[in-house]
KOLGU-675086 format. One record per residue (C-alpha): x, y, z. Coordinates in steps of 0.2 Angstrom, whole numbers, plus 2048, in hexadecimal, padded with zeros to 3 digits. Each point is the difference from the previous one (the first is absolute). Layout:
// KOLGU-675086
XYZ/...
This chain:
// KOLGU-675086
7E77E783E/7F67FC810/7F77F67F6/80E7F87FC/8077FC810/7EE7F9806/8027F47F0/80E7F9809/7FB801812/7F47F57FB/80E7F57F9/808802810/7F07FA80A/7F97F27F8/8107F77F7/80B7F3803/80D80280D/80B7F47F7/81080A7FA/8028017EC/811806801/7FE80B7F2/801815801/7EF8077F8/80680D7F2/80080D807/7F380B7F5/7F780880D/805806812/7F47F1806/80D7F47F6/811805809/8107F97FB/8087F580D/8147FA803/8037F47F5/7FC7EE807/7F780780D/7EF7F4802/7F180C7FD/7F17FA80D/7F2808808/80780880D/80C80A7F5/7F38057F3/7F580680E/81080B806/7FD8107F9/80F80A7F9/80980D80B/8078117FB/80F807809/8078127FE/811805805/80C80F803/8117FC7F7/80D80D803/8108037F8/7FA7FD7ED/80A80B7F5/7FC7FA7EF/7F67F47F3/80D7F2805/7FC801814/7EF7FC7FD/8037F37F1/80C7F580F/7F180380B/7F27FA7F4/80B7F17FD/8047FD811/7EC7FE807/7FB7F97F0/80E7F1804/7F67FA810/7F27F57FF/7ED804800/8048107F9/7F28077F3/8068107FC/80E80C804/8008137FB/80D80C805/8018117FE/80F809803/7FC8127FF/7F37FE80F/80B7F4809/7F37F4802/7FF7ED7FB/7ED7F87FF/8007EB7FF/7F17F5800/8027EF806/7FA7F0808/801801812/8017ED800/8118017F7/80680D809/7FD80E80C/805814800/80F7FF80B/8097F37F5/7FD80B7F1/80681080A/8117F7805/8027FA7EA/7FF814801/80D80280C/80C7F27FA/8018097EE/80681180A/7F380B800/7F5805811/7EE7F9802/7F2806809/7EF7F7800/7F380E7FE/7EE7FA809/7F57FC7F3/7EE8047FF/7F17F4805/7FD7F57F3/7F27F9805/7F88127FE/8048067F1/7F48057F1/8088007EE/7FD80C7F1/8098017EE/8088117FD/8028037EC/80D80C7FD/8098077EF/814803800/80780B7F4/8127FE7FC/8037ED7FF/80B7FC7F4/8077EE803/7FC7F180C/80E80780C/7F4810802/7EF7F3805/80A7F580C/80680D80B/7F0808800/7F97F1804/80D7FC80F/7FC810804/7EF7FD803/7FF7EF807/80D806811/7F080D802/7F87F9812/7ED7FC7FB/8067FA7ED/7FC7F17FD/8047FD7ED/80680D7F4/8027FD7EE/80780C7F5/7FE7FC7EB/80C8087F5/7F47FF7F0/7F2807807/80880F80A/7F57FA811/8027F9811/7F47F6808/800801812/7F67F480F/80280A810/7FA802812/7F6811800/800801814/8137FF800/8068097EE/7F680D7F5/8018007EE/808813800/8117F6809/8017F47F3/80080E7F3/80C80980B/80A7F2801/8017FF7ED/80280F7FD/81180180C/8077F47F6/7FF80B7F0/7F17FD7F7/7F28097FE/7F17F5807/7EC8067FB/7F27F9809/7F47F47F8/7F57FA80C/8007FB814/7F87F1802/7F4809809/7EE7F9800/7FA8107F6/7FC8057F2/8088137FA/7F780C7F1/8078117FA/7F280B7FD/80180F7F6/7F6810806/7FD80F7F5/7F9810806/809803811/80680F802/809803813/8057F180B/7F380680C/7F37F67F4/80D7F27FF/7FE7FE813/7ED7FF7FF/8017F27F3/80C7F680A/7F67FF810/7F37FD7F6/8077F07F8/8087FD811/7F07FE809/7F97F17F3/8047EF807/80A7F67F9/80E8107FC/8117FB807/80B80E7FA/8038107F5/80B80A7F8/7FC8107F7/80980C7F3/7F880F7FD/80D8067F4/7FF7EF7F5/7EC800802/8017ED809/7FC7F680E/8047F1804/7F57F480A/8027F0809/7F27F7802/7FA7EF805/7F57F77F0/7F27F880C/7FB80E807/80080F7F4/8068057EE/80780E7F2/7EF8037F9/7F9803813/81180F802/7FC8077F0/7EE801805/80480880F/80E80D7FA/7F38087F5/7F280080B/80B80980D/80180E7F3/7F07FF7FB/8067FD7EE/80E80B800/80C7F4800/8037F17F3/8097F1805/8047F17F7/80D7F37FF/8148097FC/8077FB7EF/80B7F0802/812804800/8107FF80C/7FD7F1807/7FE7EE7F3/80C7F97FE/7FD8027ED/802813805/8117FE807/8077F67F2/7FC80E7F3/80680D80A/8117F7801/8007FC7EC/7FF8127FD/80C80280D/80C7F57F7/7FD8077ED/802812805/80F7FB808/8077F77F3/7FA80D7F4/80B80F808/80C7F5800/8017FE7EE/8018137FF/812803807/8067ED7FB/7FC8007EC/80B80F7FF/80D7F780C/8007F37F4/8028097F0/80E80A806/80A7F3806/7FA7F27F3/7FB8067F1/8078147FB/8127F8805/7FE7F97F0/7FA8107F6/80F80A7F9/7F8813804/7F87FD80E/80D7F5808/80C80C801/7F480D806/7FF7F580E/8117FE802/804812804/80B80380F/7F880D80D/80E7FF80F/80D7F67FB/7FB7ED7FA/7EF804804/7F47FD7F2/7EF8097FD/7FA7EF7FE/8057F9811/7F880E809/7EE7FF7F6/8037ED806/800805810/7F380C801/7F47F67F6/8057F080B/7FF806811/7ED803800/7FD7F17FA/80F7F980E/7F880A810/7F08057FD/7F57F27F6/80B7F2806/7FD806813/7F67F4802/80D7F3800/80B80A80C/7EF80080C/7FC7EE7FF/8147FE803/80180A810/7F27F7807/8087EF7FD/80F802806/7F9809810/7F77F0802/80E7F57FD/7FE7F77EF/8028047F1/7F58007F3/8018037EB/7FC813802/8147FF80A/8057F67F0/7FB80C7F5/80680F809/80F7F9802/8047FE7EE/7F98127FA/80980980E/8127F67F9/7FC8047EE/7FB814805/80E80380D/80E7FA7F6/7F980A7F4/801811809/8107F9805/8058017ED/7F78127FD/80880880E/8127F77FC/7FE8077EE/7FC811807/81080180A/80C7F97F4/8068017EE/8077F17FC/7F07F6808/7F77F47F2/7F37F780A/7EF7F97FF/7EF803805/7F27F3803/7F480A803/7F47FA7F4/8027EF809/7F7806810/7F38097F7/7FD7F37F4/8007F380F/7F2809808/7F58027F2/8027EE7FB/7FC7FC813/7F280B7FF/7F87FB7EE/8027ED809/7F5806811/7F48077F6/7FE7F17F3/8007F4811/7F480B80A/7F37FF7F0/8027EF7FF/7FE7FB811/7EF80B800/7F97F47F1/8057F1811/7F180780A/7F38017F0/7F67F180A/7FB80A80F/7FD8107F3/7F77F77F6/7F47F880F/7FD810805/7FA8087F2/7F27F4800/7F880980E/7F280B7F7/800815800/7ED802803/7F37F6808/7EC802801/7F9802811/7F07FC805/7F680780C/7F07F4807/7F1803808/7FB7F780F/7F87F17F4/8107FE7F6/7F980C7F0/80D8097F8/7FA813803/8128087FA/80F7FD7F7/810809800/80F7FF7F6/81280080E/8117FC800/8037F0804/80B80480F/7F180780A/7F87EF7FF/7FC7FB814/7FB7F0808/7EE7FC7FC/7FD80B7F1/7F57FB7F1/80A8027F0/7F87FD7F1/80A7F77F1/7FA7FE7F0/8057F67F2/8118027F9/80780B80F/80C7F880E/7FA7FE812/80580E80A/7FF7F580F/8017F1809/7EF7FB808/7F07F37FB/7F38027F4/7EE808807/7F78007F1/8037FC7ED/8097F07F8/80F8027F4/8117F77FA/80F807804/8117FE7FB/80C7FC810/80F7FD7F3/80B80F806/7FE7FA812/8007EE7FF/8087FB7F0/7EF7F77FB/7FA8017EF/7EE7FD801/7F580E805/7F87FA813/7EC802801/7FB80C80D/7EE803808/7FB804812/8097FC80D/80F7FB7FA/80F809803/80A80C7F0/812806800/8078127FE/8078047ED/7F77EE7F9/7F78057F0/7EC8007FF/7FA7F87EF/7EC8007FB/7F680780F/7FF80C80D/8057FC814/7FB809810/80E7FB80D/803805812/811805801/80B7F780F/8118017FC/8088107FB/81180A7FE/80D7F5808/7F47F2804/7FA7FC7F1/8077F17F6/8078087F3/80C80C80D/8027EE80A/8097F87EF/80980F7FC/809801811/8037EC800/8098037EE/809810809/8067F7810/8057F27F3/80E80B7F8/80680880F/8057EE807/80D7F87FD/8057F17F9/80E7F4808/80B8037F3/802812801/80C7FE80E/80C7F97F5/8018117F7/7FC808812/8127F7806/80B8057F1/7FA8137FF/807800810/8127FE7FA/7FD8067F0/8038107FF/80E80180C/8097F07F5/7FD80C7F2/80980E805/80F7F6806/8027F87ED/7FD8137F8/81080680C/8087F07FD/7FC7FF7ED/8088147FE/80E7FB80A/8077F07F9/80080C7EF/80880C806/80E7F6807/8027F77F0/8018107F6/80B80B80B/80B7EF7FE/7FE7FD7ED/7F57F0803/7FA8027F2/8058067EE/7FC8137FD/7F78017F2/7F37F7809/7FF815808/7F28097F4/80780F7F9/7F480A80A/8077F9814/80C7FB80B/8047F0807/7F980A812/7EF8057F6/7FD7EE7F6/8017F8813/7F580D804/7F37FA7F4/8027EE803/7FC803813/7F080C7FE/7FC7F47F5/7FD7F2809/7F780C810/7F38037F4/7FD7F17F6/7FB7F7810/7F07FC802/7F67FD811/7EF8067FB/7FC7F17F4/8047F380C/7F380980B/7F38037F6/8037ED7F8/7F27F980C/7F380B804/7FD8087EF/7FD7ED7FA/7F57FC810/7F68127FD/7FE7FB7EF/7FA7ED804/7F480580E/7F880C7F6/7FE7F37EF/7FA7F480C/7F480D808/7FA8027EE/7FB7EF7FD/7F87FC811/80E7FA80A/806809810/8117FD803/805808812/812805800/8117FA7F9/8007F080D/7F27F97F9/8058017EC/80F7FB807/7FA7F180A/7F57FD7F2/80C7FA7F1/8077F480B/7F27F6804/7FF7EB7FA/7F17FD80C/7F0809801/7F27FB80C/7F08017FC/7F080280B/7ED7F77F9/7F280B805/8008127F4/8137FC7F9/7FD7EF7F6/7EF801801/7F580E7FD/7FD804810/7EB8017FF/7FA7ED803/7ED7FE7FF/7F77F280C/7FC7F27F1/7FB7F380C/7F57FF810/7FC7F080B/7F67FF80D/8027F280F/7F280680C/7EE8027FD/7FF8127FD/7FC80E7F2/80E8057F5/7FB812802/8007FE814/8107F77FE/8088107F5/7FA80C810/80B7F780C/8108007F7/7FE80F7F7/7FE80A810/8107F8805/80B8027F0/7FB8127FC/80E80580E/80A7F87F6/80D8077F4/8067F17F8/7F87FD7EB/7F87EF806/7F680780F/7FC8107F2/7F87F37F4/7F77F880E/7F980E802/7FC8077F1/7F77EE7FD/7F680280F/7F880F7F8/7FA7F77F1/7F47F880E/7FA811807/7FF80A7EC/7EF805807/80780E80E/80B80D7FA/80B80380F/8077F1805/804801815/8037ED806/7FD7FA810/80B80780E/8127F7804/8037FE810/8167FC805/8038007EF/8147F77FF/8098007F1/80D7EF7FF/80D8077F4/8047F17F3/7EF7F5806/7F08087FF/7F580B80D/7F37FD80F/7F280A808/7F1801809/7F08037F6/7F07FF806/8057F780E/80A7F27F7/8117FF7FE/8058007EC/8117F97FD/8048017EE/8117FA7F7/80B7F27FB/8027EF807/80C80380D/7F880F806/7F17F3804/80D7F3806/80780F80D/7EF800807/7FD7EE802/7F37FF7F6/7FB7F27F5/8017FF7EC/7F27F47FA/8067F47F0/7F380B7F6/80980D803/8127F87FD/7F77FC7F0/7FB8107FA/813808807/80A7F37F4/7F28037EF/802813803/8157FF802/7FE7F47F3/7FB80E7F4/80A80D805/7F480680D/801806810/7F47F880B/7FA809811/7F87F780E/7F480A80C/7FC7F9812/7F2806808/7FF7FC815/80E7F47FF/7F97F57EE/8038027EF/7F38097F8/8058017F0/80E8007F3/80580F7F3/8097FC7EE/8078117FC/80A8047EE/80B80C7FD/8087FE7EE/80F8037FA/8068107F9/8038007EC/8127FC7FA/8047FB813/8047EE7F8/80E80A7F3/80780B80C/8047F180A/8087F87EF/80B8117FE/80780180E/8057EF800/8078037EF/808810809/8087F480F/7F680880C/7F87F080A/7ED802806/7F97FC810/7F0800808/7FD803811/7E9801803/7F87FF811/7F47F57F7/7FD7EF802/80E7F37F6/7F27F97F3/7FC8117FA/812807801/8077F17F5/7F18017F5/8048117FA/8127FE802/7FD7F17F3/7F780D7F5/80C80E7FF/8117F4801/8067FF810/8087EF806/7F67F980E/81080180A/7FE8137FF/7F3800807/7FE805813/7ED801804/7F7802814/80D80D804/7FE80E80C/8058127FD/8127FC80B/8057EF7F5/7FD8097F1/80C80A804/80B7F2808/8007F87EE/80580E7F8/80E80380E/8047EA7FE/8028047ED/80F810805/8097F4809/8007F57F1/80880E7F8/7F38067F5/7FA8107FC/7EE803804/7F18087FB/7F1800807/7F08037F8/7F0807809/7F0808804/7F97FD811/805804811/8047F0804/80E8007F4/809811808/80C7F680B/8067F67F0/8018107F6/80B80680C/80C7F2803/8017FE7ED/8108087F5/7F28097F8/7EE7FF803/7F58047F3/7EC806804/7F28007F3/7F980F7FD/7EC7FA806/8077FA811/801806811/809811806/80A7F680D/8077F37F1/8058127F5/80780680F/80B7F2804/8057FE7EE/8108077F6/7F67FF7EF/7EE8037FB/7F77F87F3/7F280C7FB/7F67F67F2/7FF7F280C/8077F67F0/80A7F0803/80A8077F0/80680E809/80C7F580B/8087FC7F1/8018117FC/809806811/80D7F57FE/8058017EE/7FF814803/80C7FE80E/80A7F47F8/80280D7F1/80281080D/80F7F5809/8087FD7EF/8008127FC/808805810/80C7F07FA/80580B7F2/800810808/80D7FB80D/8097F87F3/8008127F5/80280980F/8117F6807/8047FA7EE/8028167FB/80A802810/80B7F37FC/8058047F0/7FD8137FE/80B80380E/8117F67F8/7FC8097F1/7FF810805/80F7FE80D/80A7FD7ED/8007EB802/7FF8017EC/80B8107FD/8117F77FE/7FA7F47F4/7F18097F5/806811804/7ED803805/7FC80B80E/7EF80680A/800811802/7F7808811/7F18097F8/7FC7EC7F5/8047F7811/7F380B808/7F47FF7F3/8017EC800/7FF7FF813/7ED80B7FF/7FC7F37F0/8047F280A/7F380580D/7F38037F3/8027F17F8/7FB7F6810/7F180C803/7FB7FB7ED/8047EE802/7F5801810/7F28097F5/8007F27F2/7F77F480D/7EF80B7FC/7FF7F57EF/7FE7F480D/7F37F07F7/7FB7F280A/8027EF7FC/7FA7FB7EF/7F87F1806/7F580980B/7F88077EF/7F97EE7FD/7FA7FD812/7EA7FD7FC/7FD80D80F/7EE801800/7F380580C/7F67F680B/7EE803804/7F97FB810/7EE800802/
């Protein structure tokens, strides 16, 4: 995110003050959103964000707070509003160019409540962490937002984002001013149980477990004896359990090095290894709370089944109907009382968990489906007792039991929670399926002081440290990421990057945890590991992907606000206006079953309709289809980062496409070299290689990996010392070398320095743009030495992915720092019009283009590799990063392209077009059930069909329903790309 907001400092810094008039989208906290027609210049972007936190007293309930919200969020420049009305506190993020503190504290005042600005924290001294945290006991979207207000009025919160479907919060928070044990606290006070995932801490944690300690006066030794390696940060024993858990940092020390210790300490008495995983994944959690569910609903089966038959089935069989039907105390049947004792267990003791979830809503002030359900069984169960009881004390009484109604309900609810949790479980198969690739074993080596392997030892792959040699051998995964030190090999990268063709690997170049080795055996030096690694690095992208949000969750977010509360009011309403009509012969008798009263069919109609609502599948509408999609594109090499981005992404008409590594491959070679002064070519090289190698851009690389052609005869090549080295983003570099000062780059980096371009040179500039070159002129003490033609060709299929998405209305643009002869050269090649095509441009027009085309009222995608393209990837709707390119250009992008393949842009959008017309349908399922089960089962269709929903089918459609959109969710896995992509001629390109 730092990175992010540097992208667009730069913006800041080095763009046009003119006034664009349009609002950025506001994806990231860098792009704020402003009042509408406000004009957005320098100055206000360079205005950072304020957060204000105020005491509001004399909230009472979820209303107070709702008039509050909308109050502050009325006033202009406002961001963000939270308010929590159990703490009495109200948090707002705003524009302090809009307005200021005390006018939002008097909005306060004006809707009736008391407001107290509560000094806020130095912001200018604040360090940020990301807290991960499972919640136990969501049931529905009202549960998640009032977590989330909960969390976001917390002083040193800044962003907290709670996901139903995944059962986690993520939470960005100032560790000098909040500690992760208030924000579980803080969870935990609004009644759910809150578990601990990780702190954000820059640390790594291992549970060890230690056989052979007998008295915790042997623990103590081990401690201090772990305690006193550098690097340890914090333990935690159990003497009992045989664990301890340490807290280390990676750099420094590792598992193998504690291990090591804790059995030297008892000189061999004690074994220690790594503790059996369990507890914590999140795969773990998930089947814990499937068994939870099926046992459940199995016990309920127990006591319901009978239920069932005695009021549904033997009231049909001659003999034992009438056994049933024997009076005890006056009308009292046997068969009531079995009803009752078989129902109540069922009512009390496996539905408790709806009476839980209830008591902790309503002590909150909402309501959520657990009140729904409640509600409904208690109706069905009281009345029922009422009956019993009524029957027992009179002997003329002829009522009705509905006991198998609440027992049936509860099972069908449960059946329907255990069906949805198993489903959402298959949601998260991505992440689980990325980090299976992550090898058991791995083979370490051990080198003597001339690199010769003197021992090998086979180890878990989790007590792999930095700078190990681990041996792979052909047909096993690499345990590691690190870089080959001996051996040559192929390996197949295709469950990393999505890229089908196995990648040649010999020293020296760099290999990637869980890729598959091939024919030969490697020697690598392991760098990354545990959380570092790049595997661990995708899997948390894909993880922080489904626990954000996509804009179109609020629309569920705002009606499961009202819903359940709306709910309730048409249950009461339903049961009363049939009651009315019966006690005053509304309607004709017979319409009575034999079996009830006009009271009792009332009765029915209104617990119907309580439990036939359903909140939970507009909630899970959107992020089971977003887990889904992230994961499917994570699956074929495109990283989707959150629900904005697929969101953003199906909308886009525009796409922006940089040059250098995007439509080109990204690897030009030097084809061409003219020299203008008398010198030798090898002499020549010296002087501007010493001044490109400090260079990151792929021109001054070429340059420099054709200078060595000219030294082949020394192995290590060390050029000449550059003295002020000065890089000219978007023009070229200069330095001193040897005395000289070397400038090398384009025209008007020459022009900038009054220097003179000769007509020879002019020449050999128009041939080389002329063939889709890019010509480079290198001035030596204030002349121009020489002239460069470098190509860079273009990737395969770049020319068809062009033609697709014009075929798909998606307009292409390109946007190159490189001179206008090349850019319309290769914009010629793949398709571009020439009035497309914006070459010469620096890092801040690029992303003033792509802020021209937003105000044109396009949506716009911006596709990168370089760090010059960061501000452009920011400012863009969705910014897209190949795969090969710089760190800063992933970072400041919402989607990664992994293959570096043109193809895969394609891909991204058709996968969020697809994930978007899913959630479509889902909605539409979700509010289409509501609309019409609830009419039905309030008896819309009983006058005229005669067809009535019973409570235990209303409850059981209502858990179908959320199901249903967890499987409709699940279908997007058969996800196929485009079938023209098949036919795309994506070959590889060989550069010698």
């Amino acid at each position: 995110m730092a990175m992010k907001l540097l992208a667009l400092g730069c913006i800041n810094r080095n763009g046009s003050s003119r006034s664009t008039g349009l609002s950025p989208t506001p994806h990231y906290p860098s792009m704020p959103k402003y009042p509408k027609g406000a004009a957005v210049d320098d100055t206000t972007v360079s205005r950072a964000e304020a957060k204000a936190l105020f005491s509001v007293i004399g909230m009472t309930c979820a209303a107070c707070a709702g008039s509050v919200e909308k109050a502050i969020k009325r006033l202009p420049g406002i961001r963000e509003a939270a308010v929590d009305v159990l703490n009495g506190r109200a948090q707002v993020i705003f524009f302090p160019v809009f307005v200021n503190e005390e006018t939002i504290r008097e909005t306060i005042d004006d809707v009736g409540f008391e407001a107290t600005l509560i000094p806020e924290y130095d912001t200018n001294d604040r360090s940020t962490q990301v807290c991960r945290i499972r919640i136990k006991g969501m049931t529905c979207t009202s549960c998640s937002s009032t977590i989330e207000r909960a969390l976001q009025v917390i002083q040193g919160v800044q962003e907290a984002q709670v996901a139903l479907a995944t059962e986690e919060a993520n939470v960005q928070y100032d560790p000098k001013v909040v500690s992760y044990i208030q924000l579980l606290q803080t969870i935990e006070d609004t009644g759910f149980e809150a578990i601990l995932l990780s702190s954000g801490e820059d640390m790594s944690k291992i549970d060890l477990q230690i056989n052979g300690v007998q008295t915790g006066d042997y623990m103590r030794i081990i401690e201090q004896s772990l305690e006193a390696l550098p690097g340890v940060l914090a333990l935690e024993s159990s003497l009992e359990g045989k664990k301890i858990s340490i807290s280390y940092k990676p750099d420094m020390t590792g598992p193998r090095t504690f291990i090591n210790v804790i059995e030297t300490t008892g000189s061999k008495r004690y074994k220690a290894n790594i503790f059996p995983e369990g507890g914590g994944g999140r795969e773990t959690h998930r089947n814990e709370e499937i068994k939870k569910y099926y046992r459940s609903f199995m016990w309920s089966l127990v006591f319901t089944i009978p239920v069932f038959l005695t009021s549904m089935v033997f009231m049909y069989i001659p003999g034992i109907k009438s056994g049933l039907d024997t009076k005890v105390v006056n009308m009292l049947s046997i068969g009531e009382i079995l009803r009752w004792v078989l129902s109540t267990p069922v009512q009390f003791i496996i539905g408790w968990r709806f009476y839980a979830g209830s008591y902790k809503a309503l002590r909150r002030g909402s309501a959520n489906m657990d009140v729904l359900i409640a509600l409904g069984t208690n109706a069905a169960y009281f009345y029922s007792v009422y009956s019993v009881l009524r029957a027992a004390t009179s002997s003329h009484f002829k009522g009705t039991d509905f006991f198998e109604t609440s027992s049936m309900l509860i099972s069908f609810i449960l059946l329907g929670k255990y069906l949805e949790v198993l489903a959402k479980g298959k949601t998260s198969d991505a992440i689980a399926k990325l980090m299976d690739l992550a090898p058991e074993t791995a083979t370490l080596l051990s080198l003597d002081e001339k690199g010769n392997v003197i021992n090998e030892e086979e180890i878990d792959s989790r007590l792999i440290q930095k700078n190990d040699v681990i041996k792979i051998i052909p047909g096993a995964k690499v345990a590691s990421d690190g870089y080959v030190i001996w051996g040559q090999s192929h390996v197949n990268e295709s469950m990393i990057t999505g890229e089908s063709r196995p990648v040649s690997k010999r020293k020296g170049d760099s290999v990637i945890g869980g890729t598959l080795n091939e024919n030969g055996v490697l020697h690598i030096r392991a760098t990354r590991i545990g959380s570092e690694s790049a595997l661990s690095q995708i899997v948390k992208l894909v993880e922080s992907a489904q626990m954000a949000k996509a804009p179109v969750q609020k629309f569920a977010d705002r009606i499961s606000k009202y819903f359940v509360p709306l709910v309730i009011m048409l249950s009461f309403l339903t049961w009363f206006a049939w009651f009315l009509a019966g006690k005053y012969h509304g309607y004709p008798e017979s319409w009575i079953p034999s079996s009830m009263d006009s009271f009792e069919l009332a009765l029915q109609f209104g617990i119907s309709v309580m439990v036939i609502a359903c909140p939970c599948a507009l909630g899970l509408a959107t992020p089971t289809a977003v887990m889904v999609g992230t994961g499917v594109g994570a699956s074929q090499g495109v990283l989707i980062k959150g629900g904005q981005a697929l969101e953003s992404a199906h909308k886009v008409n525009c796409i922006v496409f940089d040059k250098t590594g995007t439509l080109t491959v990204g690897k030009p070679v030097v084809v061409k070299t003219k020299l203008l002064k008398n010198m030798l070519l090898r002499e020549f090289y010296e002087l501007v290689a010493a001044t490109e190698v400090n260079s990151e851009h792929p021109l001054a690389k070429a340059v420099v990996e054709h200078a060595k052609k000219f030294r082949e005869d020394e192995e290590n090549h060390v050029w000449p010392e550059a003295r002020d080295f000065v890089s000219i983003t978007g023009h070229g570099v200069k330095a001193t070398v040897r005395n000289k000062e070397i400038i090398v780059g384009n025209k008007m980096l020459m022009l900038n320095h009054n220097i003179a371009i000769p007509v020879d040179a002019e020449d050999a500039l128009a041939e080389a743009e002329g063939s889709a070159q890019t010509g480079i002129l290198v001035s030596i003490d204030g002349e121009v030495a020489g002239i460069l033609a470098i190509s860079d060709p273009l990737k395969p299929g770049a020319r068809e992915v062009i033609s697709i998405l014009k075929s798909m209305k998606v307009t292409s643009i390109m946007v190159t720092g490189d001179n206008w002869g090349t850019a319309n050269s290769i914009a010629n090649e793949v398709g571009i019009e020439a009035d497309l095509v914006m070459a010469e441009a620096k890092p801040e027009q690029k992303a003033e283009r792509v802020k021209d085309l937003q105000a044109s009222g396009h949506i716009v995608a911006m596709v990168g590799d370089g760090i010059n393209d960061s501000p452009a990837l920011v400012a863009a709707d969705v910014g897209m990063a190949i795969g090969a390119g710089t760190d800063i250009a992933i970072e400041a992008a919402d989607i990664v392209l992994m293959k570096s393949n043109l193809e895969d842009v394609i891909t991204a959008i058709d996968l969020s077009r697809t994930t978007f017309s899913r959630i479509r349908l889902n909605y539409i399922w979700a509010l289409g059930y509501n609309v019409l089960g609830i009419p039905i089962a309030a008896g819309a269709l009983f006058p005229s069909t005669g067809f009535r929903l019973p409570p235990w089918i209303a409850g059981a459609a209502m858990a179908a329903s959320s199901v249903s959109v967890v499987c409709c969710s699940l279908l997007l896995k058969y996800y196929k790309r485009p079938k023209k992509l098949d036919n795309l001629d994506i070959g590889g390109i060989k550069i010698e």
